[in-house]
Structures are given as C-alpha cells and as structure tokens.
FIROMAR-406049 format. One record per atom (N, C-alpha, C, O): residue number from 1; residue in one letter; atom name; x, y, z. Coordinates in steps of 0.05 Angstrom, whole numbers. Example, Ala and Ser with C-alpha at 12.3 -4.5 7.8 and 13.67 -1.06 7.14 Angstrom:
residues 2
  seq  type  atom       u       v       w
    1     A     N     264    -114     156
    1     A    CA     246     -90     156
    1     A     C     264     -66     156
    1     A     O     285     -66     169
    2     S     N     257     -45     142
    2     S    CA     273     -21     143
    2     S     C     258       1     157
    2     S     O     268      23     161
***
This chain:
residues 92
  seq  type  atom       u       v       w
    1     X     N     441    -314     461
    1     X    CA     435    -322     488
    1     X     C     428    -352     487
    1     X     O     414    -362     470
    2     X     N     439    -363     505
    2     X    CA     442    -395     511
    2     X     C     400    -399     521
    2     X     O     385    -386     536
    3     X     N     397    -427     501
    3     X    CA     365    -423     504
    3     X     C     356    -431     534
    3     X     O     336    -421     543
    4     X     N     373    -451     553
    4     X    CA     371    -447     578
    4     X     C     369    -418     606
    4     X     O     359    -415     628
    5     X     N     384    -401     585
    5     X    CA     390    -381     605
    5     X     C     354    -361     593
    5     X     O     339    -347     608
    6     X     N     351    -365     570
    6     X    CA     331    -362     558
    6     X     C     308    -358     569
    6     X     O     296    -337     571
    7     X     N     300    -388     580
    7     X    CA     273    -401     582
    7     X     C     281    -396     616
    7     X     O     260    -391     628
    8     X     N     299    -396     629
    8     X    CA     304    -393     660
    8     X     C     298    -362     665
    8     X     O     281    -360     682
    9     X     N     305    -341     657
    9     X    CA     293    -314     652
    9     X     C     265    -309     647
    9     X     O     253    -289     655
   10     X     N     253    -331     632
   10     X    CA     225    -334     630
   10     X     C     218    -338     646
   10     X     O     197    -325     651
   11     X     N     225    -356     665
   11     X    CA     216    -378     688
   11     X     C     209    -357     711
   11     X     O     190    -353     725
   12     X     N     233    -346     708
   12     X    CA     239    -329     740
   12     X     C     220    -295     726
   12     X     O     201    -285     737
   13     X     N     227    -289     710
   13     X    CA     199    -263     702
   13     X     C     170    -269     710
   13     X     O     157    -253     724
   14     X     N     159    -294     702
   14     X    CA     138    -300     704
   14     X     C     132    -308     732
   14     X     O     110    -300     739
   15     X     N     143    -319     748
   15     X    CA     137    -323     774
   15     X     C     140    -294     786
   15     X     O     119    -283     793
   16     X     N     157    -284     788
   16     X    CA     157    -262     797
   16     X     C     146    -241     795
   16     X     O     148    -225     814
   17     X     N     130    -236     772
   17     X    CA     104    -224     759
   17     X     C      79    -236     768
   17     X     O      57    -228     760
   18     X     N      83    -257     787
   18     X    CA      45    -264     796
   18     X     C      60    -267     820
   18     X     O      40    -264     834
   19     X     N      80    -270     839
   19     X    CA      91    -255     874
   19     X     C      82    -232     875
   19     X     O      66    -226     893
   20     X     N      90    -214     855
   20     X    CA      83    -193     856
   20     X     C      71    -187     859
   20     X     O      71    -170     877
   21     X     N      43    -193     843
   21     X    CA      16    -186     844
   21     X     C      -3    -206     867
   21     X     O     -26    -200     874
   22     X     N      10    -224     875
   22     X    CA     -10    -234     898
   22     X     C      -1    -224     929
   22     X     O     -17    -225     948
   23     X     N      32    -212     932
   23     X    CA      39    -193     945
   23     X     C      16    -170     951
   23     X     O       4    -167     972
   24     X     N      14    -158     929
   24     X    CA      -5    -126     925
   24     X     C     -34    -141     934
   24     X     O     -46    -131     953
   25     X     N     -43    -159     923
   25     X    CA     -72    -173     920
   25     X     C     -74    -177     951
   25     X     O     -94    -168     963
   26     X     N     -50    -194     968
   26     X    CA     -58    -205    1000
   26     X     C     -53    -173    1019
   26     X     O     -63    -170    1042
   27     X     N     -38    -153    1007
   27     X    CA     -38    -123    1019
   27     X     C     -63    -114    1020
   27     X     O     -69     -99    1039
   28     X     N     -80    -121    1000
   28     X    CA    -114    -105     987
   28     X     C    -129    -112    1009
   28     X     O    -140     -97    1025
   29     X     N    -128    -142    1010
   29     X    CA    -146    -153    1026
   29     X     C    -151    -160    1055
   29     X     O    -170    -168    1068
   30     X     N    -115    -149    1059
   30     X    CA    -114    -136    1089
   30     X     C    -125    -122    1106
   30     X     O    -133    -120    1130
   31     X     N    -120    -108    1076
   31     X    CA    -131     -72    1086
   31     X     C    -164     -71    1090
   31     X     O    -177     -55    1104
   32     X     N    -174     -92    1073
   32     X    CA    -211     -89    1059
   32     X     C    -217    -109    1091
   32     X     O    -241    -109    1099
   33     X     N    -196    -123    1105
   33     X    CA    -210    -145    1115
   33     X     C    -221    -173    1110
   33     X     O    -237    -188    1122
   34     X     N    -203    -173    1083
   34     X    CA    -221    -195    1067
   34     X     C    -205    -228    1079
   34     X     O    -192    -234    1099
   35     X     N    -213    -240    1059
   35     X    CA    -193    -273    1063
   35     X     C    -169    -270    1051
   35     X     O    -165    -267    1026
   36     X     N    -152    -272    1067
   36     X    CA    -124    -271    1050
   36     X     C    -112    -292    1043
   36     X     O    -122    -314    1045
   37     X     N     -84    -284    1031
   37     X    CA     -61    -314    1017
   37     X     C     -54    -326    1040
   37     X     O     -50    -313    1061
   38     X     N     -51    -351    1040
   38     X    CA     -39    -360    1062
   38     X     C      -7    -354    1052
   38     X     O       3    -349    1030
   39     X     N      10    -356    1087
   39     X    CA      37    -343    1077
   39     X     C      52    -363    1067
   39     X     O      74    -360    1057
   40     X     N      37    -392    1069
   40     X    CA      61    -414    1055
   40     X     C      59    -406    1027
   40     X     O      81    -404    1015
   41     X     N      36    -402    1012
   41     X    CA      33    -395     987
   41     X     C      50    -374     975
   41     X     O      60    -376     953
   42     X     N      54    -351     995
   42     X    CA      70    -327     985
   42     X     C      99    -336     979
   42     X     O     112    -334     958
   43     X     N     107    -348    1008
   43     X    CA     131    -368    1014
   43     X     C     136    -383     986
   43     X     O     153    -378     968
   44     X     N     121    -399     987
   44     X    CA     125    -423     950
   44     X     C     132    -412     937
   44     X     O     151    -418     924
   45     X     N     117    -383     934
   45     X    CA     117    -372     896
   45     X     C     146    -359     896
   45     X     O     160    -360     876
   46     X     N     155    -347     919
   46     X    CA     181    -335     917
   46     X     C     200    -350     918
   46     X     O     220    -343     905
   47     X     N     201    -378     936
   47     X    CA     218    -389     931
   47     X     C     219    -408     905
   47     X     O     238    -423     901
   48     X     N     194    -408     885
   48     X    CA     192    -427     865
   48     X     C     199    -403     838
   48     X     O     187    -401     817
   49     X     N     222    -386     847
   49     X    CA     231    -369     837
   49     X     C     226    -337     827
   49     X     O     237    -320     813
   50     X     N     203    -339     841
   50     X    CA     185    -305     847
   50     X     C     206    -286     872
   50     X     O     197    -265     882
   51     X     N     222    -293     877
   51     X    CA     241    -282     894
   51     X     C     243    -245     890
   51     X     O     239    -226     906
   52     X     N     251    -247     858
   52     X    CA     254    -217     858
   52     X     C     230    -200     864
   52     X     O     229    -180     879
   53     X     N     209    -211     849
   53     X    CA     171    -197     849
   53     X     C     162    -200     881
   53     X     O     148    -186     894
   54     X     N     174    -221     886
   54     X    CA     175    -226     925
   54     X     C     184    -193     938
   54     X     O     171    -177     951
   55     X     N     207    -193     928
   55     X    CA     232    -163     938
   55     X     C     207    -146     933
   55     X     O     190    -141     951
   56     X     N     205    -139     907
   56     X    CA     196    -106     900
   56     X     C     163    -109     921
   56     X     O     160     -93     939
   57     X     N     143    -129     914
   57     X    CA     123    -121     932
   57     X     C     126    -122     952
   57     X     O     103    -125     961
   58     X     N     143    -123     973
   58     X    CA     157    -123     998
   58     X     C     158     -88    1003
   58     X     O     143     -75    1018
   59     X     N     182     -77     987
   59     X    CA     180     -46     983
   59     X     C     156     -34     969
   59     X     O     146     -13     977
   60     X     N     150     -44     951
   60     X    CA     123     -24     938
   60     X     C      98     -36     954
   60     X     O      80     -19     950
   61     X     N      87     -53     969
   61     X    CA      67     -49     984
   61     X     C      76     -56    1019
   61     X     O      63     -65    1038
   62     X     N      97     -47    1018
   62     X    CA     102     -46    1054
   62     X     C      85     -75    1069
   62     X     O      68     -76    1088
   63     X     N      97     -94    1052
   63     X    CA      74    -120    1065
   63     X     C      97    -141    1067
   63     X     O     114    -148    1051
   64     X     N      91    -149    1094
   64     X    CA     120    -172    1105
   64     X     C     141    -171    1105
   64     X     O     158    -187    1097
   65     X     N     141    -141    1117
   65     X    CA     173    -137    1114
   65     X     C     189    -136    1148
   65     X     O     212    -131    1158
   66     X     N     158    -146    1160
   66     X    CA     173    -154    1186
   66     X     C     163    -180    1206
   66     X     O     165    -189    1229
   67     X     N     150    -187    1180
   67     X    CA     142    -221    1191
   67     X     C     158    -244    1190
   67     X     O     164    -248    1166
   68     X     N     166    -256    1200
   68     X    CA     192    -275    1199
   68     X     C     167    -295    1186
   68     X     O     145    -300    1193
   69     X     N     186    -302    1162
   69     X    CA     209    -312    1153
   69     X     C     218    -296    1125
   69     X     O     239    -298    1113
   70     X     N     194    -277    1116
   70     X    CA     198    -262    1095
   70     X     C     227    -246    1092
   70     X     O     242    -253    1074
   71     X     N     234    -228    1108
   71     X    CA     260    -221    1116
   71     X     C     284    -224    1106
   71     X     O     299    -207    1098
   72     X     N     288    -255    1109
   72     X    CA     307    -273    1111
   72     X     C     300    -290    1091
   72     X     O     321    -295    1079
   73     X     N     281    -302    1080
   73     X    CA     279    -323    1062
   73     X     C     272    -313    1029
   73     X     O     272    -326    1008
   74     X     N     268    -285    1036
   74     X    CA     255    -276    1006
   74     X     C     292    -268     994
   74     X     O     299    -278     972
   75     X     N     308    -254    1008
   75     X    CA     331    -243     986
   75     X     C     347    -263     995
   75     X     O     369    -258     984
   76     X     N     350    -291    1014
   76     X    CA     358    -318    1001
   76     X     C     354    -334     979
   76     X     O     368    -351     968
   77     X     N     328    -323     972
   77     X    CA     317    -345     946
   77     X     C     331    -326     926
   77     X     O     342    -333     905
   78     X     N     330    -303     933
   78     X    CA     344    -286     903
   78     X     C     372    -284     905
   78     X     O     381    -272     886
   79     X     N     385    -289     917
   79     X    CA     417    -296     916
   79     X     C     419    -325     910
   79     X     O     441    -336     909
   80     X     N     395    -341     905
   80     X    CA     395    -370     905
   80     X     C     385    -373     867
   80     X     O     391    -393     853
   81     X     N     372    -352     858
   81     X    CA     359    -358     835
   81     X     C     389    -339     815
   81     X     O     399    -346     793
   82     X     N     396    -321     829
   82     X    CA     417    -309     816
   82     X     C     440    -324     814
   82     X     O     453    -324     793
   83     X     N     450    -340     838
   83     X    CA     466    -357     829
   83     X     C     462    -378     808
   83     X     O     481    -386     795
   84     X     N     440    -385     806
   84     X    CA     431    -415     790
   84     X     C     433    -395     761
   84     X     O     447    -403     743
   85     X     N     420    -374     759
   85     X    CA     421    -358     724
   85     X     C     449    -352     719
   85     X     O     459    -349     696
   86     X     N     462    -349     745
   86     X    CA     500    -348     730
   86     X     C     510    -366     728
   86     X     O     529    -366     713
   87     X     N     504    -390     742
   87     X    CA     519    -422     727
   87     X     C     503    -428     709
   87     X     O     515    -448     700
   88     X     N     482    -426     696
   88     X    CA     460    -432     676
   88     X     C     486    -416     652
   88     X     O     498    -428     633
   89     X     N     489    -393     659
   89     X    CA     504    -372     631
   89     X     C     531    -376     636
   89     X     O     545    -360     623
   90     X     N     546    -396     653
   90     X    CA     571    -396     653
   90     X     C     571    -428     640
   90     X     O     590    -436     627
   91     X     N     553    -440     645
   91     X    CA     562    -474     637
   91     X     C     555    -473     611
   91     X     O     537    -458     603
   92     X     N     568    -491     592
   92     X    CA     582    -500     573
   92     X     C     547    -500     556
   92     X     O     545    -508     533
***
C-alpha cells in the first residue's frame, strides 16, 4: 500500500472516530440538557474528513438527521473524501 493512501486512511479513521463520538457525546447532552457542541464544530470535524463517523452517528444516535445542513453536507464530504482516497491510490 502506497504510504499516502496509508497515512490518508489514518487521517480519515481518526477523524471519524472522534465525529463519532462527539456525535453520541452532543446526543447525551441533549438528552441530560446539558451544554452542547456547537453545530459548526460537528460541521468541521466531518468535513475535516470525519464524514464517514459523521454518517454512522447520524444512524446509530438518530442525531441531525433532519437539521439542515447535516443531510446534505455530511454524505457530500464522504463522496468528497472517497474521491480524494481513489486519486490518492490511483496516482502514480
């Protein structure tokens, strides 16, 4: 495996692994009433390639899945990060 496509798999696991969990974390604190994420924050992490961990806490905690812009901007960034990991493994 090409060490770009490598460290870009890293990139996008690891973001997507703390979307995820601040997804579930701003669902908790909904529910408790507490202080939540602001949504630009949720917004950043998915589009700073948390896209997929964006997707799944979307379906596994039923959170923003009908607030605009989540909708529409979360499985853009992941047709956007998927494209960039197939020209990453297609270029030279």
């Amino acid at each position: 495996m090409k060490e770009s496509v490598r460290l870009l798999l890293i990139w996008l696991g690891a973001a997507s692994a703390l979307t995820f969990a601040l997804f579930g974390w701003d669902k908790l604190m909904a529910k408790l009433h507490r202080r939540r994420i602001p949504e630009a924050a949720l917004l950043a992490c998915a589009l700073a390639g948390g896209s997929a961990g964006g997707i799944l806490g979307m379906a596994v905690f039923h959170h923003k899945t009908r607030k605009p812009p989540f909708p529409t901007l979360v499985p853009l960034a992941l047709l956007a990060h998927a494209a960039l990991l197939a020209w990453s493994a297609a270029s030279p």
